[in-house]
N, C-alpha and C positions, 0 to 999 in steps of 0.2 A: 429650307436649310441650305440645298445645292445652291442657291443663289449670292449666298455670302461667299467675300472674295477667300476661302480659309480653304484648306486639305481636312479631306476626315479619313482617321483612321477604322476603319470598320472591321469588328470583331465579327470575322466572318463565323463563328461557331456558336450557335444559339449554347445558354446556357443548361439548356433543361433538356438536350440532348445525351442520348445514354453514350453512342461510343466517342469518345475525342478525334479529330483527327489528328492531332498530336497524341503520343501517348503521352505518360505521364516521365516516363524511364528516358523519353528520347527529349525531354525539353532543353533547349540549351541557353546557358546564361545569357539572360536578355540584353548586356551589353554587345553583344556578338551578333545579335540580329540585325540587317538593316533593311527588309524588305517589310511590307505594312503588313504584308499576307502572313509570313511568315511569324510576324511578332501579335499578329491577332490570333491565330493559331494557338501559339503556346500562352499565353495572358488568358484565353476560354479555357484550356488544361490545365491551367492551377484552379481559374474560380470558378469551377466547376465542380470540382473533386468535391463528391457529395459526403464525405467523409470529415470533412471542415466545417463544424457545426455552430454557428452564426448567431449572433442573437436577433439580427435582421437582415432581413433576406436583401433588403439596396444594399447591403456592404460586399454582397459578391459584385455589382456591377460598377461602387465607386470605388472597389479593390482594383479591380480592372483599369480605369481614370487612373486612379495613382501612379500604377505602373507604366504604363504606357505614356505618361507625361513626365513619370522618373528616366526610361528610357531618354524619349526628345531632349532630356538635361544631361546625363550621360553623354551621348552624342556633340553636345553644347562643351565637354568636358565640366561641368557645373556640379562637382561630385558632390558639396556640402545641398545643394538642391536636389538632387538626384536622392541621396540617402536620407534625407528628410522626406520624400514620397513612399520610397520603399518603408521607409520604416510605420511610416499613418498606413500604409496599405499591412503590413503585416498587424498591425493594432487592430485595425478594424476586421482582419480576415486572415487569421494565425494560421497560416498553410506552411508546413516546412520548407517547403520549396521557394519560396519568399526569402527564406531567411539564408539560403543557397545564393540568391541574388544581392543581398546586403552583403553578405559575406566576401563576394567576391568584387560588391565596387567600396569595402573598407580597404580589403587588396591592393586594390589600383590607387589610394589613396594613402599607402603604407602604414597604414594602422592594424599593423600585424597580431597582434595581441587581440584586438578586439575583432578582427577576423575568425582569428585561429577558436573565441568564445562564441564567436558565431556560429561557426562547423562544429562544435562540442552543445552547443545548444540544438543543434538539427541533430544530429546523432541521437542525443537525448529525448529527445519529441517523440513521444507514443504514435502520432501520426505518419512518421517518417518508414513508408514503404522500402523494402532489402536492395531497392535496385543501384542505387547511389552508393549506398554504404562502403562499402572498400574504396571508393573512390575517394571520398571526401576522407577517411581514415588516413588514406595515402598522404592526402592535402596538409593536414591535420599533423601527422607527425612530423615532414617538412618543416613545417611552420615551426612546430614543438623547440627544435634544433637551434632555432634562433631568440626563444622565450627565454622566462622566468614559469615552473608551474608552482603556482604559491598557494599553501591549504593553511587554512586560518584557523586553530578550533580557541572556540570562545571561551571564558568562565564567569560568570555562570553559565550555564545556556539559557537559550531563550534572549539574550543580550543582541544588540544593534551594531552592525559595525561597520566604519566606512577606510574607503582605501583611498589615498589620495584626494580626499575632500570630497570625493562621491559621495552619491545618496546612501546613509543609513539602513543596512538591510537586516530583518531579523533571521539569528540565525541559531538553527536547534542544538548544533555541536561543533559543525564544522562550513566552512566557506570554502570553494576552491575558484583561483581565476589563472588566467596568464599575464603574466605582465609582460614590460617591455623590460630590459636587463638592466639593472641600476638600483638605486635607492627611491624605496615605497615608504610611506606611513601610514601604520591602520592606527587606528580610532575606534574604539570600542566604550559605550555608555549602556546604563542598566539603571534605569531611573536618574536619580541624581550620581549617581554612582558612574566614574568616567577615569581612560586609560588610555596609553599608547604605546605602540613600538615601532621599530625602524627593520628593514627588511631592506638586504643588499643580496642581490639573483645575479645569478649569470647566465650566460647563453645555453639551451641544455639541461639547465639546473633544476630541481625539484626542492622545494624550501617548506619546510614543518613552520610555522609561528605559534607560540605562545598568545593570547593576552587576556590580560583580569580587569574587569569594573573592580577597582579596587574596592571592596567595603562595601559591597551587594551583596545579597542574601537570594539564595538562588530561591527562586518565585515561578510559578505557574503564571507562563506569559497571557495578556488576555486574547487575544487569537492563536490558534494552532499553528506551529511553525516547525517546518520543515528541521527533518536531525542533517538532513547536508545540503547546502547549496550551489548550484553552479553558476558563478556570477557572470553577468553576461552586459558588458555596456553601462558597467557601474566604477567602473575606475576613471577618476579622475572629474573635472566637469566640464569636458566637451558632451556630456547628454546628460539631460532630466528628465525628470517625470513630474506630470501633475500633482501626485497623491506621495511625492518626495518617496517613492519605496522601489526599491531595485527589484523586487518580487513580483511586479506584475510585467506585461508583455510590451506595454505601455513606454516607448521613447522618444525624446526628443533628442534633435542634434543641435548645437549651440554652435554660432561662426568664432571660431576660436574657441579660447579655452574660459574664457567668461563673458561672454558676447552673448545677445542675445540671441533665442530661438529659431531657428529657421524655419517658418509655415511652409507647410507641403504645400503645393498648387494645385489645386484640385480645375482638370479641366472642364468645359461644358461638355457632357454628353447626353444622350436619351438611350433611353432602351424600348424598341419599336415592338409590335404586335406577334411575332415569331419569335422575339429572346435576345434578337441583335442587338449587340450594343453598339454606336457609333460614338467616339468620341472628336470631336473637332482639334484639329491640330492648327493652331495660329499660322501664318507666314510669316516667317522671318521677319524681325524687326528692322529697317531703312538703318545703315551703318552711319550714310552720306545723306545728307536732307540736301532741297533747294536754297535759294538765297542768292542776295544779292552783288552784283560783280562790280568794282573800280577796275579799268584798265587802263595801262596807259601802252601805247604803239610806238615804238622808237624805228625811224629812215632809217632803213640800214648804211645810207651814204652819208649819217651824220646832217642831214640839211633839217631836222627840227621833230618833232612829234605828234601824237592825237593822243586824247584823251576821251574818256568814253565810259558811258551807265549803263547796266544793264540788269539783267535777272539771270539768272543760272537754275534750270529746273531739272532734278535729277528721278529720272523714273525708274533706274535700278542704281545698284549701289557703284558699278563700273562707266554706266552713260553716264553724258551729260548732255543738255541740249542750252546752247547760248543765244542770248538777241542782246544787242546793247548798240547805243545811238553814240556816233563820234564826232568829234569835231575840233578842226586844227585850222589850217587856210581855207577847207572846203568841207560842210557835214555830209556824213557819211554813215553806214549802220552796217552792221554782221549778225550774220547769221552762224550757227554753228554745231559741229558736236565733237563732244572729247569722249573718250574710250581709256578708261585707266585699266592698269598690266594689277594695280596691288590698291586694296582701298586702304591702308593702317594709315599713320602717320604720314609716311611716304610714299607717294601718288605718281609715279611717272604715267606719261599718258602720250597718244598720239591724237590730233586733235583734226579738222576739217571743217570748210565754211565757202559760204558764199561772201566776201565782202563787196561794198557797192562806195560810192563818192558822186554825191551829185557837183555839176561844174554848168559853167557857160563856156561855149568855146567862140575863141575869138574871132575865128575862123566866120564863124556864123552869130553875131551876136542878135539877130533876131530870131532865132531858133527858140529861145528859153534855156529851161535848164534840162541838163542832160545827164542819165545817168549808165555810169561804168560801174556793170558786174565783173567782178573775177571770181576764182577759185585760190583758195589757201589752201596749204597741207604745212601741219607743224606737228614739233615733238618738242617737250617739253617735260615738268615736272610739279606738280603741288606738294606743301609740304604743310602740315596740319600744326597750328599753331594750339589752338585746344577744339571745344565742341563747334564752337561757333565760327572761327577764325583762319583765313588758312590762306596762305601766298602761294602763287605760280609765275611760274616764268618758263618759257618757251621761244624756241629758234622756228620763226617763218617762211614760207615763199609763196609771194601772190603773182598770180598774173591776170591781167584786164584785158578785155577785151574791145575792140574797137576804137579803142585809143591813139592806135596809130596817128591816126592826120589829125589829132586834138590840138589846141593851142590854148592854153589857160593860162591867164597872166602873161603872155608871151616868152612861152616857156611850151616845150616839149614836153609831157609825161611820159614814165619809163611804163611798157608794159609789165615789165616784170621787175619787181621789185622783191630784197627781204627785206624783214618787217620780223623783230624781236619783242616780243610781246612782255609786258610786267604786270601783275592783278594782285588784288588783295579781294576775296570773297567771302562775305559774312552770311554765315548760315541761322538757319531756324535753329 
């Protein structure tokens, strides 16, 4: 495994370990983390906590995978990826403290409402140890300040009802969510039996709603259903569920608001002979790829140009390294490397080379041919036309050497000369 070119995150805290080296109280939101040690630490304190009861025992260590590659998304800024991890890691391993982490990168993605039912569903969790609590209450009412708190009671009970085109939940009396401040529509069915109302909140506001399946006959629903609900991640359809029911734990995030599903990314990891987990963190995907270079060399004194092929191979996303073959009154070739300041669209860079010009000198025509190295130093700039495509232009100065006493074509050569560069480079 050490032999592959990747970083591994390693959960340095065996699972089956009794005391945490994290506690439980002192975990902090795992966007905040950016040390491996650190984030391996608190990722074994949640999926550890033997009080989180599983229906298999892989889901504490692919709980762990989830997080820690919703983190590296985080970090990515990648929040619609990031919360589609957390959220399969809470599915698969309902730890409140999970839900502490959702809650707080709905936060950073301003989906206040579905935050604020994120912290009212950790509250609510039987599992949810006293240590947080006034904290997250604090969070919680905050938040309240800028909502809608909206309680739905059904009629009949046992009735279905959905809030803005979200999933249908059954519910025994009453419904409670947050909204965001504005105009809502619930939706309420009971067999064939079906109804609606409009619901306009303010900031602050606490809202009672009525609504009837009109012309239902109140019925003994066929599964047991909760007398109140706290809706949680069911308003609107940025998230589904498989099983279409807002009652189970079970979310999906949707890109947009009817886009399809975001899959969590589940990384490669093992879990070795001690409990360790190691999970492999990729390297960074090449921003800049290799490809091939047109350039063309303009006299700075105006007396004609060279033209020139070559390759461009980039082994980080700021190098570059050049060769390419010229040719004008005499062929010649370069060597090179560029060093860009910004890799986006727009690439300034400083650039260095050896270039070379093979000649006869007149001087000596039975010598052969002869060749003058110099040194270039240039600054310049590429500008990215799309994936594959991308123009630079650069101000040069070369100087050669040994050129002095040359005579080619009966003509002097300058040892030092500028030399304005133009390219077009086609990437993989």
């Amino acid at each position: 495994m050490g032999a592959r070119p990747m970083l591994v995150l390693v959960l340095l805290c065996s699972l089956s370990r009794a005391q945490p080296v994290t506690k439980p109280d002192e975990v902090p939101p795992l966007a905040q983390i950016r040390d491996d040690k650190q984030l391996a630490e608190a990722l074994a304190a949640i999926t550890r906590d033997p009080s989180i009861k599983v229906d298999n025992a892989k889901n504490r260590p692919l709980a762990a995978a989830l997080m820690a590659e919703g983190v590296r998304q985080l970090h990515a800024n990648a929040y619609d990826q990031a919360l589609a991890n957390f959220l399969e890691a809470y599915n698969k391993f309902p730890s409140p403290k999970i839900l502490l982490n959702i809650a707080s990168t709905l936060r950073d993605m301003g989906r206040l409402a579905d935050a604020a039912n994120t912290y009212q569903r950790y509250l609510t969790d039987p599992a949810t140890g006293p240590e947080r609590v006034p904290e997250v209450k604090a969070v919680l009412a905050k938040l309240d300040e800028q909502l809608t708190l909206v309680t739905i009671r059904v009629m009949p009970s046992g009735s279905e009802v959905s809030l803005d085109g979200g999933p249908f939940v059954a519910v025994g009396i009453s419904l409670q969510t947050r909204v965001r401040p504005g105009l809502h529509l619930v939706r309420i069915r009971n067999g064939t039996a079906t109804g609606e109302t409009t619901v306009n909140g303010f900031e602050g506001e606490a809202k009672d709603v009525d609504v009837k399946a009109e012309g239902a006959a109140e019925a003994k629903p066929k599964q047991p259903v909760a007398e109140h609900y706290d809706g949680w991640l069911i308003t609107g359809t940025q998230y589904g569920t498989e099983s279409d029911s807002g009652t189970t734990r079970e979310r999906h995030v949707r890109s947009g608001f009817t886009g399809p599903v975001v899959a969590p990314i589940v990384p490669k990891y093992d879990v070795d002979e001690s409990g360790e987990i190691v999970v492999e963190k990729p390297a960074r995907p090449r921003l800049i790829s290799s490809g091939a270079l047109a350039i063309l060399r303009i006299d700075g004194k105006g007396r004609g140009f060279a033209g020139g092929l070559g390759i461009a191979v980039t082994p980080m996303d700021a190098v570059e390294l050049e060769a390419a073959g010229l040719r004008a009154d005499l062929w010649g070739a370069y060597l090179g490397i560029r060093v860009r300041f910004l890799t986006g669209w727009l690439r300034p860079y400083v650039a260095g080379g050896v270039p070379m010009f093979f000649y006869k000198d007149d001087n000596d025509p039975e010598m052969g041919t002869h060749v003058a190295l110099g040194l270039r130093g240039a600054a310049g700039v590429e500008v990215m036309l799309n994936g594959h495509l991308s123009i630079q232009g650069d101000l040069g100065v070369e100087h050669f050497f040994n050129v002095d006493n040359a005579l080619i074509d009966n003509k002097r050569p300058d040892a030092t000369v500028f030399v304005p560069t133009l390219g077009v480079i086609g990437r993989l």
